[in-house]
C-alpha positions in Angstrom: 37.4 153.1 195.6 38.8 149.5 194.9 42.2 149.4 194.2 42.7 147.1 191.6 45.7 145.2 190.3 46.7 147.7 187.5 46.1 150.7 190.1 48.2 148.8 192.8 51.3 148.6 190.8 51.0 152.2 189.2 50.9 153.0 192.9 53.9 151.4 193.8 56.1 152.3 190.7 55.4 155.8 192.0 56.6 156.6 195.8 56.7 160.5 195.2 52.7 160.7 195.2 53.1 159.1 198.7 56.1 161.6 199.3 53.6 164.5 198.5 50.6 163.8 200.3 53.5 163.3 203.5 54.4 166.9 202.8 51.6 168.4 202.2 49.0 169.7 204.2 45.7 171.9 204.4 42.0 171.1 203.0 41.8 168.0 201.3 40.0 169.1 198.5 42.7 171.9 197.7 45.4 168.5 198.9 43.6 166.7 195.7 44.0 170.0 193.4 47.5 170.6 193.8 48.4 166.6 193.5 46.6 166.5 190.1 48.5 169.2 188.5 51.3 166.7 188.7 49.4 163.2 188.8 46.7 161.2 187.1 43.1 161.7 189.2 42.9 158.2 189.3 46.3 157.8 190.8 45.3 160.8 193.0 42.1 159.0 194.2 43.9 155.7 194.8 46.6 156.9 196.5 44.5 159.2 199.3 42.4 156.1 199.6 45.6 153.9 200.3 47.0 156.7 203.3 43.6 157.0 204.9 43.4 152.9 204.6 47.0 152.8 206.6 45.8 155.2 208.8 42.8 152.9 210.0 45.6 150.0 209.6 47.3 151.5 213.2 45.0 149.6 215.2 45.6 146.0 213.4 49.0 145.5 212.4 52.8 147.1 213.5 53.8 148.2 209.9 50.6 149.4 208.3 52.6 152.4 206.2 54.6 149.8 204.6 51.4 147.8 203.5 49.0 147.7 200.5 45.3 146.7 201.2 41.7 147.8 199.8 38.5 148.9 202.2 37.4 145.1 201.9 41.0 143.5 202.3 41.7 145.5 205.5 38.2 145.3 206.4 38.5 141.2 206.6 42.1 140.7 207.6 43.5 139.1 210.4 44.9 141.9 213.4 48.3 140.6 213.9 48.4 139.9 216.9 45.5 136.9 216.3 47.3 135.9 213.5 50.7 135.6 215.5 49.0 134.1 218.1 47.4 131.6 215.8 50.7 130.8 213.7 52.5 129.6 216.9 51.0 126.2 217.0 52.0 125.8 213.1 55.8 126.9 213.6 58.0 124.1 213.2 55.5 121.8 211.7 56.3 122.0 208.4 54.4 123.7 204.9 51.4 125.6 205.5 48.5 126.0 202.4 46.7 129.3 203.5 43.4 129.2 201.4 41.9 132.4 200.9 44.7 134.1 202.2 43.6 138.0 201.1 45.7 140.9 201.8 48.2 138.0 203.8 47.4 139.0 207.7 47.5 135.7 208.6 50.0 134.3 205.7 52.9 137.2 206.7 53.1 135.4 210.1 52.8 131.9 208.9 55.7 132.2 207.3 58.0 133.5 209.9 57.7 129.9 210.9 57.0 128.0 208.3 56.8 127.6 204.2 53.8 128.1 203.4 51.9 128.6 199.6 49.4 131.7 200.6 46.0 131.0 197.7 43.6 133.7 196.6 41.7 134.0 193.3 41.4 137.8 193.5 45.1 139.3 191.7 45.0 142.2 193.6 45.0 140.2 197.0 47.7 138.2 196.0 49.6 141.4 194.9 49.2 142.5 198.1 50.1 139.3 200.0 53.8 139.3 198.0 54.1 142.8 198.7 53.4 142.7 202.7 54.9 139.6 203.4 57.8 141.6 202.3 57.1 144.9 204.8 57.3 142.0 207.3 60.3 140.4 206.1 58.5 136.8 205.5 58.3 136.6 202.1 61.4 134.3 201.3 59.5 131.8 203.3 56.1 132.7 201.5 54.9 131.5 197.6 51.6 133.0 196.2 49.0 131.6 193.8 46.5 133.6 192.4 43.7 130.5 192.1 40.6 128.9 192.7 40.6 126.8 195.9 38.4 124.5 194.3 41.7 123.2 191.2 44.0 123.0 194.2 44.5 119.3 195.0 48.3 120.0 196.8 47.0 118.4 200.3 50.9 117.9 201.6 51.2 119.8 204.8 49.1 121.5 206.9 45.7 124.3 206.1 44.5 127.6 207.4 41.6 128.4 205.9 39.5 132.0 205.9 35.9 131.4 204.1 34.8 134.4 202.5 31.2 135.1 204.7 29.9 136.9 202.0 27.3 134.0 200.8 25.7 135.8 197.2 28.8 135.9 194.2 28.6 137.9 191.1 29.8 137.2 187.9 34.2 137.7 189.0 33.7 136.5 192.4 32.6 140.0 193.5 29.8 140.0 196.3 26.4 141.0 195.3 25.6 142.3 198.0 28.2 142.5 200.3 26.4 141.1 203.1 28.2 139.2 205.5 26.7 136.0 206.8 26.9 134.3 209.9 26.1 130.8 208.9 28.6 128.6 207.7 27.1 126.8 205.2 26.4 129.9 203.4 30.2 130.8 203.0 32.8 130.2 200.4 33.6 127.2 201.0 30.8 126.3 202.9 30.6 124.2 205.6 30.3 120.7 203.5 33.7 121.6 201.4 35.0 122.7 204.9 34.2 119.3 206.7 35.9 117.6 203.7 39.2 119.4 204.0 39.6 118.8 207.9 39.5 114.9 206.4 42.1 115.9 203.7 44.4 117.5 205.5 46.5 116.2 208.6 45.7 119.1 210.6 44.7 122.8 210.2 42.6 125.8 211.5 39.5 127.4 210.1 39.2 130.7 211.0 35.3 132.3 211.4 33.4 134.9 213.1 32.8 134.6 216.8 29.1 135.1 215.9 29.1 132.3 213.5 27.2 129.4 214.0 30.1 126.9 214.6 28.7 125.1 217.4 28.2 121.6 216.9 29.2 121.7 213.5 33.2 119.8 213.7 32.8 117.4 216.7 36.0 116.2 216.6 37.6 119.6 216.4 39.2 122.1 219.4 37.3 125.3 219.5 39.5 128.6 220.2 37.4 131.9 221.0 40.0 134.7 220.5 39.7 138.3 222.1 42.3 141.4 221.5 41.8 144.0 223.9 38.6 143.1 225.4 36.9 142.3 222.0 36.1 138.7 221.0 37.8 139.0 217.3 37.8 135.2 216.1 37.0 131.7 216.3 39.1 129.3 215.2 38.6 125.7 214.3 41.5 123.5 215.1 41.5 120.0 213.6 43.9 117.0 213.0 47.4 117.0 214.9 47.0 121.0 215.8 44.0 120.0 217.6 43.2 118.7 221.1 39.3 117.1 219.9 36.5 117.9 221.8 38.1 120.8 223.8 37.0 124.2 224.1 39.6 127.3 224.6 39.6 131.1 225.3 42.3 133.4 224.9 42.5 137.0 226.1 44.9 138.8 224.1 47.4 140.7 224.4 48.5 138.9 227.6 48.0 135.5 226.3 46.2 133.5 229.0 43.9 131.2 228.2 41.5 128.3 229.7 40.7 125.6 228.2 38.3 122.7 229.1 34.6 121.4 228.6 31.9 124.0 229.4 29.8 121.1 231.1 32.8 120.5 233.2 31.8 122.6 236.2 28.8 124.8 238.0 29.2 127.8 239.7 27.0 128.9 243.2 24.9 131.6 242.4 25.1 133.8 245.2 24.3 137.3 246.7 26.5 140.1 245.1 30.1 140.4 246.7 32.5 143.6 247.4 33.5 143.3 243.4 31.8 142.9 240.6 33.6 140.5 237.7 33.0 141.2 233.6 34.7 138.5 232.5 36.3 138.5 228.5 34.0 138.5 225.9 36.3 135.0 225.0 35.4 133.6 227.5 31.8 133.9 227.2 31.3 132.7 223.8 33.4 129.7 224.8 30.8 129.0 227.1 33.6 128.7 230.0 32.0 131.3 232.5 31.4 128.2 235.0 34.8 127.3 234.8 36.5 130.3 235.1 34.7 131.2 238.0 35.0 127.8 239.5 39.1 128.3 238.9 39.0 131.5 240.5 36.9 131.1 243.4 33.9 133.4 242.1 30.1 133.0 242.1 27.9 133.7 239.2 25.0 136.4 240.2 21.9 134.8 238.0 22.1 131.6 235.9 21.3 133.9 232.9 24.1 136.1 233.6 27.4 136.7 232.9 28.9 139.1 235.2 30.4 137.1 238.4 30.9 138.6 241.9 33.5 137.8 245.0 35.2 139.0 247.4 39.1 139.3 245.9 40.4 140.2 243.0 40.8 137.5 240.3 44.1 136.5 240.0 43.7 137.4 236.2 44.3 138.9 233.3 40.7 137.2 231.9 38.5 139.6 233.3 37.8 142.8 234.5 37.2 143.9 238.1 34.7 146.4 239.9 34.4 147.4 243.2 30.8 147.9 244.3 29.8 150.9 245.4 26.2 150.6 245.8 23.4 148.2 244.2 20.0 150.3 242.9 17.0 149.2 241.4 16.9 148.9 238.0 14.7 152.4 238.4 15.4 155.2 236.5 14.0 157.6 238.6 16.2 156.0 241.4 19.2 156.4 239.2 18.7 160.0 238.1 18.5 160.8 242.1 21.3 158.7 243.2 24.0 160.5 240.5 22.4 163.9 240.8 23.5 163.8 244.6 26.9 162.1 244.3 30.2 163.4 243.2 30.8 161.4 240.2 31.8 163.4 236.7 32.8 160.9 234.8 30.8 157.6 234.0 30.9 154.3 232.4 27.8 152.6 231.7 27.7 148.4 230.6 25.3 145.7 230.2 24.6 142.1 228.8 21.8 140.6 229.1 19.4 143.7 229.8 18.5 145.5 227.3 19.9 149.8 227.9 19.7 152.6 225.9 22.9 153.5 227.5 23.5 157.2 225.6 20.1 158.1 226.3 20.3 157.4 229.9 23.4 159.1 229.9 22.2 162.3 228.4 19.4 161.9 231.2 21.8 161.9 234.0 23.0 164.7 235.9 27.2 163.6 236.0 29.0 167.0 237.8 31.2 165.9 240.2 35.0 164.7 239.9 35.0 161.2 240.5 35.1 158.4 237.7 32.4 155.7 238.3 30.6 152.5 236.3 27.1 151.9 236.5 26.8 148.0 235.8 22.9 146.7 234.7 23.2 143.2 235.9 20.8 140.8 236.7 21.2 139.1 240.8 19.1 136.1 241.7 16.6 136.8 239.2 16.2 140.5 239.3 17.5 143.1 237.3 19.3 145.5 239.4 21.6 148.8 238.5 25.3 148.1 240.3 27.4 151.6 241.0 31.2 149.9 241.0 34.6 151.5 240.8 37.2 150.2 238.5 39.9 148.8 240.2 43.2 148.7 239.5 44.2 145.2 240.3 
């Protein structure tokens, strides 16, 4: 259910619900019987909806018991260890407009740094944005306007901007569809109104799905590919003074490191597969620094149409993942099935990129009774697709 603004505050004004569903336990449908013998269903509804919402909220933000959100606001936010990472380079530079701010992921850690005015036309957003800016302790530094983007014409200071994806708008701003596009000029603002404000403001960031179809489309911008945990989560679009134009960037979160540089800048030998096997992050990838990376690392790319790398040592790294080999097979089912039925592996992890794997169906088809933990890597090696058995190391 959507928790709207008069919901939200009825919510709030009434802890013990919250208290309750703490202390109680057992089926939920007898949970929901004995909480409506002493509150409104709707209250009932709204508040299981909220717990279940903070539950999910673990694996984005530090305080998600102390926050409000919806399915669509938590859906869309910021984790916050993107949006700290992001609000880093706008500390110390002054006020901050975050257009389209929603439930405030990105507008709680703006304004541990800075002022910043945090704009949404949905009420319920902006509720939310007050409310967890204060679980974070931010909100003295934070001011929220429930408005249009569009009657906005404050451009003193700096922009962070989140474009709602979903293209088709119902009457209230609601999506029609709830489809979520990939192409920028289909967003809200789209990609004409976004090019204007990069010339409006002195300097900014645009945040957008990894998947989108930024290339090209801000030449004069610095283009940031953000991963948390192995999984590319963000592209941001720096421009003005936060910028460094023309330059592309990857950063592998949590540990921070990054690369940055132009993907043209380097080539990497294709060679023979080494003693490990390299996935590199997903970050890197999209930012199209594969050759660079391995070029800074000393490894060689296995296929010009792949990215797994190989070498010899370990990269010295926290950008990618290494694999000792074990043993290379052809990409042969049969051959597979034989080689695992004879060895002593239990436990295996299966990964591809470029070649297409029904990985749980050739798992099922595997006979895995042994002890040992293993990865079978599909990779493609000088133009032939090829089934790699690898250890994980530990390095």
């Amino acid at each position: 259910m959507n928790l709207d603004l008069d919901l939200l505050r009825r919510l709030r004004a009434t802890p013990e619900v919250f208290q309750q569903i703490d202390a109680l336990s057992g089926p939920e449908l007898a949970l929901q019987n004995r909480l409506r013998a002493q509150f409104p269903p709707d209250l009932v509804r709204g508040a299981l909806t909220l717990v279940d919402l903070r539950r999910r909220a673990a694996s984005k933000f530090s305080r998600p018991s102390q926050m409000w959100f919806d399915r669509v606001g938590l859906e869309q936010s910021t984790a916050e260890a993107v949006a700290r990472h992001k609000a880093r380079r706008f500390h110390g530079r002054g006020r901050v407009l975050d257009f389209c701010c929603g439930i405030g992921g990105d507008a709680i850690q703006l304004a541990a740094g800075c002022e910043v005015v945090a704009v949404d036309r949905d009420p319920a957003a902006c509720l939310c944005t007050q409310w967890n800016a204060q679980a974070y302790e931010t909100a003295g530094h934070l001011a929220v306007l429930c408005a249009d983007i569009k009657t906005i014409a404050d451009r003193g200071g700096l922009l962070h901007i989140d474009p709602d994806r979903r293209p088709a708008r119902a009457a209230g701003g609601a999506s029609a569809s709830g489809r979520r596009s990939l192409k920028l000029e289909e967003g809200s603002p789209n990609l004409e109104s976004l090019t204007q404000l990069t010339k409006e403001f002195r300097g900014g960031a645009i945040k957008t799905s990894p998947a989108s179809n930024f290339g090209g489309k801000f030449p004069l911008a610095e283009v940031e590919l953000v991963s948390l945990k192995g999984e590319c989560k963000e592209a941001t679009i720096w421009f003005g003074e936060l910028a460094e134009p023309g330059l592309w960037r990857a950063t592998a979160l949590p540990s921070g490191e990054s690369l940055a540089g132009d993907p043209l800048s380097a080539a990497a030998p294709i060679t023979p597969l080494g003693r490990y096997l390299i996935n590199p992050d997903p970050a890197l990838v999209r930012a199209g620094l594969i050759d660079l990376y391995a070029v800074r690392q000393g490894l060689h790319r296995l296929d010009d149409a792949e990215e797994y790398l190989t070498g010899d040592a370990i990269p010295d790294s926290q950008m990618a993942q290494a694999f000792e080999v074990v043993a290379q097979l052809p990409n042969n089912e049969r051959e597979i099935r034989d080689y695992f039925r004879d060895s002593d592996v239990g436990s295996l992890e299966i990964m591809c990129r470029r070649i297409p794997i029904d990985i749980e169906g050739l798992r099922r088809r595997l006979t895995l009774s042994g002890r040992a933990a293993a990865a079978l890597i599909f990779a493609r090696i000088e133009g032939r697709a090829r089934a790699v058995v690898c250890r994980r190391s530990a390095g």
